[in-house]
Structure formats: C-alpha cells, structure tokens
C-alpha positions in Angstrom: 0.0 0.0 0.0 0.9 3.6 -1.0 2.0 5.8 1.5 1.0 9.7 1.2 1.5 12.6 3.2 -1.3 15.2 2.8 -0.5 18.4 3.9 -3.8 19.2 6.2 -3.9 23.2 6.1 -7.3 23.4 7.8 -9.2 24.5 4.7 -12.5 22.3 3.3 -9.9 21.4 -0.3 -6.9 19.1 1.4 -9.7 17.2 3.6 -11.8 16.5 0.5 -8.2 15.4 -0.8 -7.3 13.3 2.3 -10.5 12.2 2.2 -10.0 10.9 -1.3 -6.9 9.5 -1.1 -7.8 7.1 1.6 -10.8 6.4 -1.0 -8.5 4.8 -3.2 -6.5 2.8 -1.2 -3.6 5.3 -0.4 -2.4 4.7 3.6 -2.8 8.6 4.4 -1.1 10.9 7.2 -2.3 14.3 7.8 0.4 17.2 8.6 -0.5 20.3 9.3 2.6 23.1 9.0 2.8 26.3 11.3 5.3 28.4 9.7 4.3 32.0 11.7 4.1 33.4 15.2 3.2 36.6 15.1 -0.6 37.3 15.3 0.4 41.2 15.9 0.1 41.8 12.2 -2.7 39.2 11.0 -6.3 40.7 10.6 -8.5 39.7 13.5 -10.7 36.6 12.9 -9.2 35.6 9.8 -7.1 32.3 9.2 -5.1 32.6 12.6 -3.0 29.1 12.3 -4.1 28.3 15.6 -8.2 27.4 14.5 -6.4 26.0 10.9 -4.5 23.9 12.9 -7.5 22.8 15.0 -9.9 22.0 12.2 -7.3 20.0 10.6 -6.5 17.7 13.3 -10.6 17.2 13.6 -10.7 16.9 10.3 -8.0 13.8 10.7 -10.3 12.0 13.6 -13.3 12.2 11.0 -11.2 10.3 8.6 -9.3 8.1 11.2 -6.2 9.2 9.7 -3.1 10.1 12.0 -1.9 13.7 12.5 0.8 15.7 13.4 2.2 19.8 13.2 5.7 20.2 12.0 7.0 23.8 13.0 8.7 25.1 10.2 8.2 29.1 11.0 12.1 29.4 10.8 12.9 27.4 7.3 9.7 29.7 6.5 11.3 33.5 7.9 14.4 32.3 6.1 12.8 31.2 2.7 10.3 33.4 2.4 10.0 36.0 4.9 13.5 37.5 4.5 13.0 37.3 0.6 10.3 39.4 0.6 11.8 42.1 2.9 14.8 41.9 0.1 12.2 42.3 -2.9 10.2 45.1 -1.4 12.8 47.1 0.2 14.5 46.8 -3.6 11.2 48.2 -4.7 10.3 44.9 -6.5 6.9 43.1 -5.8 7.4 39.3 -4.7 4.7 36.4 -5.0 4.8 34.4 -1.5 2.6 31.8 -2.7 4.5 30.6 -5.7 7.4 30.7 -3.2 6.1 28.9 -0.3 4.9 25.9 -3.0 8.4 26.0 -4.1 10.4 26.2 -1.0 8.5 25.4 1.5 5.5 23.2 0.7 7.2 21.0 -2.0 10.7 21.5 -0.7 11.2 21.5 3.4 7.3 19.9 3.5 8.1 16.7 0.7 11.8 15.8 2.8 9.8 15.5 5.9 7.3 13.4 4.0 9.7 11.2 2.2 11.4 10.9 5.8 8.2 9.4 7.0 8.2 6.8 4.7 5.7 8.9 2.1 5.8 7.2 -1.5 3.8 11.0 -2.4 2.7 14.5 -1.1 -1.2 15.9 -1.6 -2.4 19.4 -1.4 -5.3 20.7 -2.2 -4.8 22.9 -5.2 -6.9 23.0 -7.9 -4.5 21.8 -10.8 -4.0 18.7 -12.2 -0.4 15.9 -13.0 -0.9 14.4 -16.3 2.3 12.4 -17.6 3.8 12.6 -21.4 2.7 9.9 -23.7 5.8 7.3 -24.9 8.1 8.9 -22.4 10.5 6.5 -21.3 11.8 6.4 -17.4 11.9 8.8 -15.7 8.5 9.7 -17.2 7.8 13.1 -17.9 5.3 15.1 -15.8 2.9 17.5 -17.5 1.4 20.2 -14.8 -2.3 20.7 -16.1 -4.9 23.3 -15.1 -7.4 22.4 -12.9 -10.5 21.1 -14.4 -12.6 24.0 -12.7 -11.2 27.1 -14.7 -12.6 29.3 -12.2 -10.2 27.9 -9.1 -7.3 27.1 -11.5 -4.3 27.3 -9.2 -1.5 26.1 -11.8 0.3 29.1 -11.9 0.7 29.0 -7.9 2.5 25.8 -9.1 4.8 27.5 -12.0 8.3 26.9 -10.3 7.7 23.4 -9.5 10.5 20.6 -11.2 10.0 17.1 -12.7 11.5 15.8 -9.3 8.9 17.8 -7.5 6.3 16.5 -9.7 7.0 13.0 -9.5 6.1 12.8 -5.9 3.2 15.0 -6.1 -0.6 14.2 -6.3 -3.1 16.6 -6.7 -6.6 14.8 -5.3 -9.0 17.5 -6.1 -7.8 18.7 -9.8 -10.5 17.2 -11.6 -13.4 18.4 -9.7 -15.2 22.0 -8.9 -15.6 24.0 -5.7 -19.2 23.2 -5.4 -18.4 19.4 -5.8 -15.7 19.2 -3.3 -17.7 21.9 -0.7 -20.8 18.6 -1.0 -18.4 16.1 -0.3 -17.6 17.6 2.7 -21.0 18.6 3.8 -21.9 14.8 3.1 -19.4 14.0 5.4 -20.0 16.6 8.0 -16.7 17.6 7.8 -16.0 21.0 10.0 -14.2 22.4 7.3 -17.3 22.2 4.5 -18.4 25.7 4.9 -15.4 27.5 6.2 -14.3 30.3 3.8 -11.2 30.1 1.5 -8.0 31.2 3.2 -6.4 34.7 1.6 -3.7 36.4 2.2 0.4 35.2 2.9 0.8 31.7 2.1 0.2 30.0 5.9 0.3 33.4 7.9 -3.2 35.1 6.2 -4.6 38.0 5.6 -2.2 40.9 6.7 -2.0 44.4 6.9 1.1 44.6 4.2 2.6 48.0 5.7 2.9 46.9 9.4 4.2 43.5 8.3 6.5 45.1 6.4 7.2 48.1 9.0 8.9 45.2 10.9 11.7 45.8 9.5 11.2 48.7 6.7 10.8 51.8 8.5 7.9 54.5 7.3 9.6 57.6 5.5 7.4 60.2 3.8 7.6 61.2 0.3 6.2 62.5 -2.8 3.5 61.3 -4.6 3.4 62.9 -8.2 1.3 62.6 -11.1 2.1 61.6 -14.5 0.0 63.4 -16.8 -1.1 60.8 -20.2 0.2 63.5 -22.4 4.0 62.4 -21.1 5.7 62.7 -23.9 7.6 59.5 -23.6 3.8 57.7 -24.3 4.0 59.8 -28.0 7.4 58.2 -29.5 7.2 57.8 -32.6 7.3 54.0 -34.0 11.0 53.7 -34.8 12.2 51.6 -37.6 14.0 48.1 -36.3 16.9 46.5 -37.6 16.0 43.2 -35.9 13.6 41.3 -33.9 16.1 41.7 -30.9 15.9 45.6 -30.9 12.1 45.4 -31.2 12.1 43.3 -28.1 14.8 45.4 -26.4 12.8 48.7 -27.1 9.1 47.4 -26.2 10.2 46.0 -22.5 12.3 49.4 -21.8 11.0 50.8 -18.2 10.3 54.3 -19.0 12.0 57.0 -16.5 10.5 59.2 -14.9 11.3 62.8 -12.3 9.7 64.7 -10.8 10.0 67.7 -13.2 7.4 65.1 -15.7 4.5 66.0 -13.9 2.7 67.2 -10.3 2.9 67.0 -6.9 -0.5 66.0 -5.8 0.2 64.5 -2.3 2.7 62.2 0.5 3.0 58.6 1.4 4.8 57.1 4.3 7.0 54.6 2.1 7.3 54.1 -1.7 8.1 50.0 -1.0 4.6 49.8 0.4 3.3 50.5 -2.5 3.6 48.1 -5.6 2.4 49.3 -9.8 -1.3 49.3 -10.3 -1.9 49.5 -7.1 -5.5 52.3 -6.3 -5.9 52.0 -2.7 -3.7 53.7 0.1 -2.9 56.9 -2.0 -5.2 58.6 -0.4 -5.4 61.7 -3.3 -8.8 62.9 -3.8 -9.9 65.8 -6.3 -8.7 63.6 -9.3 -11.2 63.3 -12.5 -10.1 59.6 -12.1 -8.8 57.6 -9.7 -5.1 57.7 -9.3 -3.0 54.3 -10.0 0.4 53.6 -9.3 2.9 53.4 -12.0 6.1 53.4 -10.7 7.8 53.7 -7.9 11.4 54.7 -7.1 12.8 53.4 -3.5 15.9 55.1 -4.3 14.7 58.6 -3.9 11.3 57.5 -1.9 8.9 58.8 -4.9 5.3 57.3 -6.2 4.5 57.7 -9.6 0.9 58.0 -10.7 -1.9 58.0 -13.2 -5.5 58.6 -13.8 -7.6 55.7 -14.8 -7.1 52.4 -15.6 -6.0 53.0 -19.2 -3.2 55.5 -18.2 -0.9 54.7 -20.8 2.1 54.3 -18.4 0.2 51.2 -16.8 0.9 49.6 -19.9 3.5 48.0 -21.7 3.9 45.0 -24.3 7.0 43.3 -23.5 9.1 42.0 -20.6 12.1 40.4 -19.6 13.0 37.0 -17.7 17.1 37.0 -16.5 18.5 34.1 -17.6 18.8 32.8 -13.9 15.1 33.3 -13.2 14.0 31.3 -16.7 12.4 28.3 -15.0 10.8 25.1 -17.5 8.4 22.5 -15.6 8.8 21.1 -18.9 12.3 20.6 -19.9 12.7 18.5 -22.7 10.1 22.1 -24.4 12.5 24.6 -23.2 14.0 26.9 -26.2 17.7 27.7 -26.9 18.6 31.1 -28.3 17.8 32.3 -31.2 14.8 30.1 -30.8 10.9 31.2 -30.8 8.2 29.7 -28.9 4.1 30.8 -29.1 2.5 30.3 -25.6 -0.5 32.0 -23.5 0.6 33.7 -21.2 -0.1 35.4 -17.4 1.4 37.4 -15.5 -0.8 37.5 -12.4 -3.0 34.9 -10.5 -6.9 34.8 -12.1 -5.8 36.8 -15.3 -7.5 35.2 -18.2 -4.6 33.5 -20.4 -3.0 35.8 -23.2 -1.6 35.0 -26.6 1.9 35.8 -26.3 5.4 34.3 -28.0 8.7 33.6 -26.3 12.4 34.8 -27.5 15.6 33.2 -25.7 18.6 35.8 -26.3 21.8 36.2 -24.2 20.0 39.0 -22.6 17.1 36.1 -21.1 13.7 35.5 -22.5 11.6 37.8 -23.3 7.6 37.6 -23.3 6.0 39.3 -25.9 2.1 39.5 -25.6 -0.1 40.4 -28.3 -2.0 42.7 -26.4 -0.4 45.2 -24.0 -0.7 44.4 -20.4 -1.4 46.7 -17.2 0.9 46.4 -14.7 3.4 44.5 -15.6 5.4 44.1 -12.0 9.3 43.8 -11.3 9.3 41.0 -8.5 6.3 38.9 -10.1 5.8 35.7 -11.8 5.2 35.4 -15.6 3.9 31.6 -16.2 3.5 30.3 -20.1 1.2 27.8 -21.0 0.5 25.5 -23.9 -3.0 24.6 -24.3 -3.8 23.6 -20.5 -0.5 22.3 -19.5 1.8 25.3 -17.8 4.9 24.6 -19.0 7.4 27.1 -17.8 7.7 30.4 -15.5 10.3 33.5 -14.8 10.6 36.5 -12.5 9.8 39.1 -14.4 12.6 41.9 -14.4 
C-alpha cells in the first residue's frame, strides 16, 4: 500500500483530498505546518494558524487518519520571509505563494514526507499531474490546469520541477468548488463551509505595511502625477533593424522625475506601495482615480496616473534574467535564437494571453499580443500550452 502525506492546512480542499486518497486505497497521514508566530500583524478573525490547525487535526479524527504539526516558521522566515523584505525594500513586488509551494510546501514539507516513509505528497490545489505519452523512465510530468477554470491554481505551481512533480498528487484537480464543498457537507466535515483562506501563504490576511514596518521603517515622500500626455507615451514608432531591438525597445521601463508632472500628495513609504496599485494613496480631487505606476525606492517617490488605461500602466514586452527562466517542462524549453508561441499570465486569475517567447543572451523575453497593465518587477510570468503550464520567470 501507498504511503501519502497530505499536507492538512485546515481548509475544506486538502480534507476532501485526504478524504479521497484514503478512498483509493492510499495509507494517508495528515500534517498540518505552522510556519508564523506573530498574530500582531494578521487581521483579527481571519485564518489565525491556531483554529487552521484545529480544524485540521478534527478533520484527521473524522477520517481516522493520523496527524501531526511540524514547525517550520524558521525554514519559513528564512525562505520566504526575509525574501520578501529583500524584494520590497529593492522596490520589486514578490509572489509568496509561488514561493512557499516551491520552498516550502514542496521543498522542506516533501523531505519530511519522504522521511516518514511517504511514497507521495497531496495538497489541495486546484490543478491537475498528467504524464507525457511514450516517455520513457523517468516519465515526464505535465502540470495541467485544474478542471474548474474558475479555481485554477496552476500558476501558484509554476516553479515546480520534474522531481517535485514526480512525488506530487493533486486529489481535487478534476473536480469544482461546489463538488468538493458537497463532499464535505456529506461527510460533516468542519471544514465544508469554512471560507477560503487569503492572504500570505500559511500566515493570512495581513496588513502589508505593518508587516513590512517590521523591518522597513515609514519615510514620507512624494506622490506625483504623470500626466497621459507624457511625452515619452507619444514616440514615434521607430524603424527596427531586428527582432532583438524590437524586443529590447518594447520591454524598456520608462523614466520618470519629478520635473514630468505634479505633486499631488505624501505617502509614508514608496516599498509599500507596488504598480497598479488604487488604494492607500489617499489623493482625492482627481477626475479619475489615481494608480500607481512606478515607484522609485531610491529617492522614496510614487508615480501616478489617472484611470485604468493610463498609458504608463501599460506596456507590451518584458524580460525573464537568464537565472530566473524556470521550465516544468524541460525536454520544451528553447535555446537562443529560438521562438516559442505560448498563453501567457502574469498575475493569478488573469485570463490567459496570446503571447510568443524569445531566448537571447539577454534572457527570455515575453511578448504579448496585447499590451498588459501592470506588468510588475518581482512577479511571476507563467507560459502555457494549451492547459498544461509549461514554464515560468521573474519578471525583471
């Protein structure tokens, strides 16, 4: 018999997918991870690990499973805590969840697993393992998008490896909310109606500036707006010698001083404050609502826009470094010089986009069709053929 570790987070998907895998035989252990401490900067009432970790371990005595907690808050602060003072302080916006699977969930979580004795790993993510036809061992993994389109969580996924993959199941992939909310009603598990978890991967919701005020310190600055007139937005469509200029000259960052437009108001921190972002500027008297477009850590400055179709909020291209290019798929990944046409995200819930790949020396770049708002230094850019995510980058 089988042997899997389910990671039990407390939420109504990994007991439907514990519950599952002890449907088909698997033997199952339920592990719940506490990876925070500090309740001084989580939002009252919502996903405190101490009630997660209770309804998980009644969650195991429904199913007659074992359980135990593993504390890993300090391979947690060290993995992904730290990084995401680094990124923010560098004025860069990081992705925790894409981390935490990574580092933490399908890192530090499968060792313990696989110490245990665990053949696999289960979560509860909506996404689905599929393997390549006629490949010879080791067989190669596909990472498919979860059969409900409207909880898709593949691109939370979009760093994982083959290795990673091998040892992976993912229970609940080929069924909907609503079908996994009546299995646990059916079973009377506590978790059927509890509300999905938001917020930092395993710590929850959080107000962002005082859990970043930890250690980045508030410092008032300018806020100033960029009028759409900018002249940069008019340049005139240049003439290009080669595909590699085009590329080079449609993911340029545009920049901007404060001579390019208004002061309009102060902030206590441009790192708190991440592009596209509407709320916390606190700027009334606009004819639109202000959005962030850039922001300079350097000099402590906020960049901003009217409306949603500022034309600074957009642009057509970016870039992956060559150390950030990641493939789930290997054997698919491109050489340079070579071409690739994907879809394309570059944020959780956005609706795939037509898009083609280009490896240089530079890295790859992602050019999409259409242009995209807020493309954003410190996120995740995750390519896609058909429904199988193939490959990601941190965009740069």
């Amino acid at each position: 018999m089988k042997t899997v570790v389910v990671g039990l987070s407390g939420g109504v998907d990994s007991s439907v997918a514990a519950y599952l895998l002890k449907e088909q035989g698997y033997n199952v252990i339920g592990l719940f991870m506490k990876n925070w401490h500090d309740d001084s900067v989580t939002i009252s009432n919502d996903c405190p690990w101490l009630d997660d970790s209770n309804d998980a371990m009644l969650v195991a005595e429904k199913l007659n499973i074992p359980f135990q907690t593993v504390d890993l808050s300090e391979e947690y602060k060290d993995k992904i805590v730290d990084y995401m003072f680094k990124e923010y302080k560098n004025g860069r916006t990081p992705n925790p969840d894409i981390l935490c699977n990574r580092e933490i969930k399908f890192d530090v979580f499968l060792k313990i697993a696989l110490s245990l004795g665990a053949d696999y790993v289960a979560t509860g993510h909506y996404c689905r393992k599929g393997t390549v036809e006629g490949s010879s061992s080791p067989a190669i993994y596909k990472l498919l998008s979860g059969a409900d389109s409207n909880k898709d969580q593949s691109y939370f996924l979009c760093q994982l490896s083959q290795a990673q993959l091998s040892k992976t199941l993912f229970p609940i992939g080929e069924l909907t909310k609503p079908e996994v909310r009546a299995i646990a009603t059916k079973l009377d598990l506590v978790t059927a109606d509890k509300k999905d978890s938001q917020g930092l991967c395993f710590i929850g919701k959080v107000r962002l500036p005082d859990f970043l005020q930890q250690q980045l310190q508030p410092k008032e600055g300018q806020i100033i707006e960029i009028p759409d007139s900018f002249e940069d937005y008019k340049t005139t469509q240049p003439t290009f010698e080669s595909k590699q200029e085009e590329l080079v000259f449609r993911a340029r960052k545009i920049k901007y001083s404060t001579s390019d437009g208004v002061a309009v108001g102060t902030h206590q921190g441009a790192h708190y404050f991440t592009k596209g972002q509407r709320k916390g500027l606190a700027v009334g008297g606009t004819v639109e609502p202000l959005f962030v477009i850039d922001t300079d850590v350097v000099d402590n400055i906020i960049y901003t826009g009217q409306g949603k179709n500022h034309p600074g909020l957009y642009r057509s291209v970016l870039l992956v470094q060559p150390s950030e290019v990641h493939w789930v798929r290997t054997d698919l990944a491109i050489e340079i010089g070579q071409s690739l046409q994907v879809m394309a995200r570059i944020r959780y819930r956005q609706n795939l986009e037509s898009a083609s790949l280009y490896a240089t020396t530079e890295g790859l770049y992602v050019a999409f069709e259409s242009p995209q708002s807020a493309i954003t230094e410190g996120q995740f850019v995750a390519w896609y053929l058909e429904d199988e995510l193939v490959g990601s980058g941190v965009i740069s």
